[in-house]
BASE-874942 format. One record per residue (C-alpha): x, y, z. Coordinates in steps of 0.001 Angstrom, whole numbers, padded with zeros to 6 digits, always signed. Each point is the difference from the previous one (the first is absolute). Example, Ala and Ser with C-alpha at 12.3 -4.5 7.8 and 13.67 -1.06 7.14 Angstrom:
% BASE-874942
+012300-004500+007800
+001370+003440-000660
% end
This chain:
% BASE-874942
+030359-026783+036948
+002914+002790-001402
-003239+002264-000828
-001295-000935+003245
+003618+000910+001825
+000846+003239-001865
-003264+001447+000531
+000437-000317+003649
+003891+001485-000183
-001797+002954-002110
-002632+000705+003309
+002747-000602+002465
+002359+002628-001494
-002677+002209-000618
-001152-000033+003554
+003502+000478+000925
-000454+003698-001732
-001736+002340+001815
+000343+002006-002721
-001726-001777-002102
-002660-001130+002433
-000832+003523+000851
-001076+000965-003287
-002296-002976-000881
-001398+000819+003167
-000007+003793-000454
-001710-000604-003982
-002367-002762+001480
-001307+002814+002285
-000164+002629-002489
-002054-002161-002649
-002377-001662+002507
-000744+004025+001542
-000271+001546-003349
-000904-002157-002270
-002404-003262+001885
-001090+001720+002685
-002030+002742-002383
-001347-002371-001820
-001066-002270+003259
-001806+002994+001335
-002138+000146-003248
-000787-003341+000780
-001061+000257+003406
-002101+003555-000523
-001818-001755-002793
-001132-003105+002010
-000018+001201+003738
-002765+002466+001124
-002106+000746+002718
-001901-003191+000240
+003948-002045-000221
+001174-002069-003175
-002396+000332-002562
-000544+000832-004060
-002379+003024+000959
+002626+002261-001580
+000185-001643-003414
-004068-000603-000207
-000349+003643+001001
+002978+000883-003293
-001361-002261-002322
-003191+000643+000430
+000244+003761-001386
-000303+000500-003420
+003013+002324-000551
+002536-002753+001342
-001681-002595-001816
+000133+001820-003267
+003803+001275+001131
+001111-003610-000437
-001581-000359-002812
+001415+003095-001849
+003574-000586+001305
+000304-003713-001274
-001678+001189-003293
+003038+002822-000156
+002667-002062+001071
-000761-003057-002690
-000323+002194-002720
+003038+002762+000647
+001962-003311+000669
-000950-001464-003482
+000261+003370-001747
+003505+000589+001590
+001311-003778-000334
-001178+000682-003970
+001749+003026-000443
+003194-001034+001927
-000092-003144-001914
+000022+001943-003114
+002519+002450+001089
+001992-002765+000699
+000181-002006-003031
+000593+002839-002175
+003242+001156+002361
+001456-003517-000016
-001263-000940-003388
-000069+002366-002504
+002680+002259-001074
-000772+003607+001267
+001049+003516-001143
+002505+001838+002622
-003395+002623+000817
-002421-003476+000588
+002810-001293+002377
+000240+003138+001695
-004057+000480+000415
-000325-003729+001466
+002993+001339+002770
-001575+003157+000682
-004042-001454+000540
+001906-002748+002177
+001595+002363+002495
-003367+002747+000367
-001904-002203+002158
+003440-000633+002343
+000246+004128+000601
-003282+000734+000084
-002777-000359+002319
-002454-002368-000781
-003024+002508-000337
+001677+002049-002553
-001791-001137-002944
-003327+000632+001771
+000702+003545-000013
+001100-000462-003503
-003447-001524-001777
-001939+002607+001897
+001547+002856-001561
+000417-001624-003403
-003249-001809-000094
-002411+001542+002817
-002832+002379-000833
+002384+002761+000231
+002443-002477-001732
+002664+001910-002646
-000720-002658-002800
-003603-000805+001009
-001411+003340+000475
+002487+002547-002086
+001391-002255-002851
-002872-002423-000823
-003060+002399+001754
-001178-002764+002043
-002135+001263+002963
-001371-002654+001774
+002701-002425+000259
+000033-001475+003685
+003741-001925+000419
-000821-000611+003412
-001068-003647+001251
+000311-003565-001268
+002371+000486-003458
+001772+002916+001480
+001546-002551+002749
+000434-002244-002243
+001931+002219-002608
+002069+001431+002967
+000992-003046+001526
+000520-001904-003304
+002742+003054-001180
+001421-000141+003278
+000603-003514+000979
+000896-001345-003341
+003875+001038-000189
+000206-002431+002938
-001321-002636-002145
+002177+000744-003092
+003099+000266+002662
-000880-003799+001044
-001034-001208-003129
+003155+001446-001976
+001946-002142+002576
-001360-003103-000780
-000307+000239-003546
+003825+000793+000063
+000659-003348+001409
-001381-002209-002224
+002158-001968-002408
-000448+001599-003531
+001003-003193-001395
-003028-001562+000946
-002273+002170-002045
+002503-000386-002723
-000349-003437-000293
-003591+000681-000284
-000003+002171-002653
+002807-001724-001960
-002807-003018+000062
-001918+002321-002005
-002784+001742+002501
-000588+003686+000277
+001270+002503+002226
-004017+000050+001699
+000388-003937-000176
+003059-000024+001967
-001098+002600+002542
-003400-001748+000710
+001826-003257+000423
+003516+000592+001161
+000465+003783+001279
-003182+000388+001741
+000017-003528+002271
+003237+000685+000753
-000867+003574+001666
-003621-000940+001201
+001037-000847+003911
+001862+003684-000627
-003236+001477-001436
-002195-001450+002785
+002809+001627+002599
-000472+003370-001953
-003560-000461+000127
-000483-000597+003884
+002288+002608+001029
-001509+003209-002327
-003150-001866+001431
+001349+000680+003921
+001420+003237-000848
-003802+001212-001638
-002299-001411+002876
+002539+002124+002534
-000077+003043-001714
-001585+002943+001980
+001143+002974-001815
-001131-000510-003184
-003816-000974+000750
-000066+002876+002494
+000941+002515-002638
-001685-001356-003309
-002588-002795+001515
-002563+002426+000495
-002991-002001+001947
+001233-003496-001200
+001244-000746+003183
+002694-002665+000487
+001082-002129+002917
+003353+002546+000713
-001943+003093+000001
-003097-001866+001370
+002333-000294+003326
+001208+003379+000127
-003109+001748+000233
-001231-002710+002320
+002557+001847+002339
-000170+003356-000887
-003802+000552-000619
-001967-002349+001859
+002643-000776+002963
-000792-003417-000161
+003864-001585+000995
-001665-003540+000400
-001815-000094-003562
+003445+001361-001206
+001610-002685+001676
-002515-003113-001804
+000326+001717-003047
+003695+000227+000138
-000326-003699+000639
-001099-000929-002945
+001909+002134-001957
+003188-001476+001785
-001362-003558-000716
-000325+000582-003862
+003265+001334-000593
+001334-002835+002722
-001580-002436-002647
+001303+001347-002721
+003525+000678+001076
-000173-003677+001421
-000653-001203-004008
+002728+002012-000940
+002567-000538+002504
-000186-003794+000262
-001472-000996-002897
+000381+002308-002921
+003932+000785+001204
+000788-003701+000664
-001101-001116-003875
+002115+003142-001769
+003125-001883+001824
-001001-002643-001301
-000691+000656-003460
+002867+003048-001221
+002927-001228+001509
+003426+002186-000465
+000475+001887-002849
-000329+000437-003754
+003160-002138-001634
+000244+002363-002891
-001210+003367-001414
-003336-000057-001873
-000451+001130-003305
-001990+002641+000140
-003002+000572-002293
+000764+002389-002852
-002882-000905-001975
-001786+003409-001273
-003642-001109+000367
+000392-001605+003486
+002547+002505+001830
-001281+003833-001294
-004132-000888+000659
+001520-001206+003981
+002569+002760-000237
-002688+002303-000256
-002319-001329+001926
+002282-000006+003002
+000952+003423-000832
-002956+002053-000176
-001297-002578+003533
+003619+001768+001392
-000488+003608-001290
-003733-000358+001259
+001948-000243+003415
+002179+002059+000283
-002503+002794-001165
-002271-001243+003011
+003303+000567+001800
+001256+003739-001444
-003792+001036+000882
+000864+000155+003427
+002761+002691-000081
-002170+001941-002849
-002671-000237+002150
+001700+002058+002714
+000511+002864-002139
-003181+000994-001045
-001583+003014+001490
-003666-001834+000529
-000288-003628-001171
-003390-000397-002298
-000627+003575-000459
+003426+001807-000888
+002939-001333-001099
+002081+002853-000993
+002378+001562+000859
+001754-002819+001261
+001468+000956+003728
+002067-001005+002885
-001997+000934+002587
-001255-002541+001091
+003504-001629+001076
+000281+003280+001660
-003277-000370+001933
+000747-004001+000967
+002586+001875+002025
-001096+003330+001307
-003813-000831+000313
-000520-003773+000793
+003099-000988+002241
+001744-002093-002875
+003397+000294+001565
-001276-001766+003149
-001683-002317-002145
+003247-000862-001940
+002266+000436+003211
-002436-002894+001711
+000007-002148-002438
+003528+000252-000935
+001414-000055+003635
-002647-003084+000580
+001252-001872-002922
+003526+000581+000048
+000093-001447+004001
-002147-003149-001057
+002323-000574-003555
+003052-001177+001871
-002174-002291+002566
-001778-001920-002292
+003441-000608-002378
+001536-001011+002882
-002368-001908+001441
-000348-001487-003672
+003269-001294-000149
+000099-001510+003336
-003353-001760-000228
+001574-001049-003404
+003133-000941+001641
-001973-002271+002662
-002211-001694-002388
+002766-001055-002158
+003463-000770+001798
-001151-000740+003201
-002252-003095+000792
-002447-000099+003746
-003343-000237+000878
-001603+002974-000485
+001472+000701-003439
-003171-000705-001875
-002103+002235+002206
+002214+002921-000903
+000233-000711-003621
-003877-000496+000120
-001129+002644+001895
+002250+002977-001693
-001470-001183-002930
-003354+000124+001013
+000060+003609+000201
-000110+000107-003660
-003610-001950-000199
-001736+002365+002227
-001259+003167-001243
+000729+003378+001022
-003047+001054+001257
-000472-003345+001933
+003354+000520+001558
-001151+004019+001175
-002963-001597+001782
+001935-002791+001703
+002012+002636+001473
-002649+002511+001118
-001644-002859+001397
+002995-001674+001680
+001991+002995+001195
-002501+003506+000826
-000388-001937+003513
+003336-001944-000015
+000692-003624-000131
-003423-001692+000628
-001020+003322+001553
+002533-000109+002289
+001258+003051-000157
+003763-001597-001076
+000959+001765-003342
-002686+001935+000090
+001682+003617-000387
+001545-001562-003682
-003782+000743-001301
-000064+003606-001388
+003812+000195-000251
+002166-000026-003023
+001389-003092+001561
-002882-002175-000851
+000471+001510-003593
+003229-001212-000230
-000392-003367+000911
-003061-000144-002396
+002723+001415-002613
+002253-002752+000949
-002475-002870+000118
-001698+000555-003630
+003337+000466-001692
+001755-003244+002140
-001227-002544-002504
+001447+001619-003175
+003735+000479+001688
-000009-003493+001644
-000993-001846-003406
+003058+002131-001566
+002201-000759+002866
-000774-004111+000087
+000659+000144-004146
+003353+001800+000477
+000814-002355+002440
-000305-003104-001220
+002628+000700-002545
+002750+000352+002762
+001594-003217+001300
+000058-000922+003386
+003664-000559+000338
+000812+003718-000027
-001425+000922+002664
+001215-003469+002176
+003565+000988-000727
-000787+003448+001646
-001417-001859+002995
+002394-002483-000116
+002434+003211+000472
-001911+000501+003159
-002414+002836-000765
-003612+000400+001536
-003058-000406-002044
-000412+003570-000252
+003291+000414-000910
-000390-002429-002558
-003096+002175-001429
+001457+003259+000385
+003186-000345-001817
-000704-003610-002125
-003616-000482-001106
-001573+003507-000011
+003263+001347-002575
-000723-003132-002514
-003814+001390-000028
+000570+003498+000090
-002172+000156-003340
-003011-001445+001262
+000291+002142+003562
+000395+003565-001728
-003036-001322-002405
-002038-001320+002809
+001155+003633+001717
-001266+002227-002842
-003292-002571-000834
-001028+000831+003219
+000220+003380+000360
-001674+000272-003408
-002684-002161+001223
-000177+001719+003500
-000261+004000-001706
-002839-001310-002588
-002286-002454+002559
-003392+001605+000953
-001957-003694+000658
+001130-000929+003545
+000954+003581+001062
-003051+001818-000686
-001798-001506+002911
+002965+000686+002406
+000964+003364-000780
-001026+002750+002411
+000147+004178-000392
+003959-000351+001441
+000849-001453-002958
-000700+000902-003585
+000705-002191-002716
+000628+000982-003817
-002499-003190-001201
-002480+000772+002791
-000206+003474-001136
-000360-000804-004187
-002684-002175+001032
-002369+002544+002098
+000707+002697-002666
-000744-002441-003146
-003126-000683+002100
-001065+003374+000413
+000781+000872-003629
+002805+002013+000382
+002089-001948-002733
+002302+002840-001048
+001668-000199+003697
-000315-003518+000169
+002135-000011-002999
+002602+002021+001173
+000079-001744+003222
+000398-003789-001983
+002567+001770-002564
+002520+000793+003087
-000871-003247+001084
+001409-001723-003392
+002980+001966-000149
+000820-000711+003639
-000293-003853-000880
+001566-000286-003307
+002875+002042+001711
+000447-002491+001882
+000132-002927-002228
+002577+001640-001781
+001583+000700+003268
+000196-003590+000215
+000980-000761-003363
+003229+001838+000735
+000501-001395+003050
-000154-003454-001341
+002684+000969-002839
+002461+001570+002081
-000442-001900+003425
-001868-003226-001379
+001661-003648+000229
-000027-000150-003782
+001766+002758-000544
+003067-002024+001723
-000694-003085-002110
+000190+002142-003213
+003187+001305+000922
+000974-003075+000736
% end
């Protein structure tokens, strides 16, 4: 009955805020355009044609051998990169928490953690075709290997695995930091041995974490366009399987069913994850360690995973130090001395780099603040306020995270070239850098909400009732109370999506017109053509443009940050 009674005082004051009630109505509008309604066209193209509802669409799709084999190939790719990378993250993992490391193996792990964040997720394409191609530095000039072909099945694989697998040690170091070190101690004071107590205490305890590791390098591979476009060769996957379903054979409505059932396996697997996978971690690493673990100092056990880990890390970073090198060459393959500049010089002077770079920064610095603020007030919604259509926001912000890039381009081309059910209504967004932004703001919404609902959680409810109690407005109440306490999470969410916003190629590539150029867009059709020397100049500006700004925000967090206030304090 008192549940019953103070939910209903929660929806009366809340419709006595118009305020408030404007923005739920204002997000609900924004999600259901942007997010649903793309993905609802897809739908509809795929099972309406000419002759009315039918599944002539998806016979016509599955019955061609390319898409059929596409499937195939991309959920062969995405469970193997998502063992390979759960594996190495694992192992990267347990040697961090675990074993006692030398200051250089500490600063290695730190330094292969952060690549992947500041550069764009093609990179290492780029990378094992000049190292390893037929033209490769190591395969043709240091071992004399001629007829090496990188391209294809392994080279996806390799790519994907190097790239997605600092996400997995990131999670995995998380969890393994939270469980109890006095419960393998007790183990091993019972006599087993330390593989004995990781098979039967360590590794049950982290397997819901493993399987969450698992599903989303598994999400992240399946999605990936760049990579397969640039090192897949003519093992086609679903991603690039759409794209040139578009752009060579015109066929929007076979796009559409095969963006369908891409959408439907990620759906799948992000429902797994989400609901399942998420709900059992809760349940089985609750709080935190009591105590600091005793690390392993144990010559025969730490230096063999030391080194290990090490040379896996240097391995890396050289993949990663490639790209700048790479840049400097005069011709990559057939001369590589002296080393020059010029082809920075040219990115400018010859192949309109500053537009490129004045696009995509401009672009992603206007969608950066949106989607942190939009963050923070979806978070704010979800978890101090309680009405109806909170789960449908929660829900459908996250959903944008399950659905791929390349799914979301063709939602948009499909729902938007002729407006709103080809209306006409919102029609002259297609072609504009305004659709671009909201794609910006959409893919990067997930990652700043799930920040923003963390951060605030920790803050009680009774500071901001005093300030209402004082008789401010709910967006006074935001401006001044709640969005202060999670400054942290609001400059992070800030900076995470511009990072993500300057480096995304996936959902752009379909929506980008000749107005606009983009830096990824363009490192993509010159690593296609061959040109690798300027699409390593290109991709090194791009690093050092996004690791500027993580550091940007590293010093904004230390000298305008909420904790900087608590340590003072």
């Amino acid at each position: 009955m008192a549940t019953t009674q103070g939910a209903a005082l929660d929806r009366k004051k809340l419709m006595a805020d118009p305020i408030m009630v404007t923005t739920i109505v204002v997000l609900i509008t924004f999600l259901t355009l942007f997010i649903l309604y793309p993905l609802a066209i897809l739908l509809i193209d795929s099972l309406y044609g000419a002759n009315g509802l039918s599944l002539d669409t998806f016979r016509r799709v599955l019955a061609m051998p390319t898409f059929t084999r596409a499937i195939s190939n991309t959920l062969k790719v995405g469970f193997v990169v998502g063992i390979l990378s759960t594996l190495i993250g694992l192992l990267f993992a347990y040697v961090e928490v675990y074993v006692k490391l030398h200051a250089v193996a500490g600063g290695l792990f730190k330094v292969v953690s952060m690549l992947p964040v500041v550069s764009p997720p093609f990179v290492l394409s780029l990378s094992m075709i000049m190292l390893f191609g037929k033209a490769g530095l190591i395969t043709r000039f240091v071992l004399g290997i001629y007829d090496n072909n990188v391209y294809g099945y392994w080279g996806i694989v390799i790519v994907q695995t190097l790239t997605f697998f600092p996400v997995c040690y990131m999670m995995l170091k998380g969890l393994l930091k939270n469980i109890d070190p006095s419960l393998e101690e007790a183990a091993r004071d019972m006599g087993a041995s330390r593989w004995k107590v990781f098979t039967d205490v360590t590794f049950p305890l982290m397997l819901p974490g493993l399987g969450n590791a698992f599903l989303v390098t598994f999400i992240e591979s399946i999605a990936d366009f760049a990579n397969p476009m640039i090192i897949g060769g003519s093992y086609d996957t679903l991603a690039t399987s759409i794209y040139l379903q578009i752009t060579g054979a015109f066929d929007k409505e076979g796009a559409a069913a095969m963006a369908v059932v891409l959408l439907c396996i990620t759906l799948a697997m992000f429902a797994v994850q989400k609901y399942y996978l998420e709900s059992k971690t809760a349940a089985t690493l609750t709080g935190k360690a009591s105590r600091a673990r005793m690390l392993i100092e144990d010559k025969s056990v730490s230096i063999p995973l030391t080194v290990l880990c090490s040379i896996s890390a240097l391995f890396v970073i050289m993949m990663y130090i490639c790209v700048p090198i790479g840049a400097m060459f005069p011709t990559w393959g057939y001369k590589f001395t002296p080393l020059t500049f010029k082809w920075f010089g040219q990115v400018f002077s010859k192949y309109k780099g500053l537009k490129a770079f004045r696009d995509s920064f401009m672009l992603s610095l206007i969608a950066s603040p949106i989607t942190a603020l939009l963050s923070m007030i979806i978070s704010y919604l979800v978890v101090k306020r309680k009405f109806k259509a909170k789960g449908f926001i929660e829900a459908v912000s996250m959903l944008a995270m399950a659905v791929p890039g390349t799914v979301l381009g063709v939602g948009y081309i499909r729902g938007f070239s002729g407006g709103l059910f080809h209306t006409g209504f919102l029609g002259g967004i297609y072609g504009t850098g305004l659709i671009l932004i909201i794609v910006f703001v959409v893919r990067s919404l997930p990652t700043g909400t799930r920040s923003g609902i963390s951060a605030l959680r920790q803050i009680d409810k009774s500071i901001e009732e005093s300030a209402y109690d004082m008789g401010a407005d709910s967006l006074k109440v935001f401006m001044t109370v709640t969005l202060p306490l999670i400054k942290d999470s609001f400059l992070s969410g800030l900076v995470t999506a511009f990072v993500r916003s300057i480096t995304a190629i996936s959902a752009i590539i379909l929506l980008v017109t000749p107005s606009y150029l983009l830096i990824t867009v363009q490192i993509n059709e010159f690593a296609e053509k061959g040109a690798f020397s300027i699409a390593c100049a290109f991709a090194t500006i791009l690093i050092l443009i996004t690791y500027g700004s993580v550091l940007l925000m590293n010093v904004l967090m230390k000298y305008f940050g909420t904790s900087r206030k608590i340590k003072e304090e």
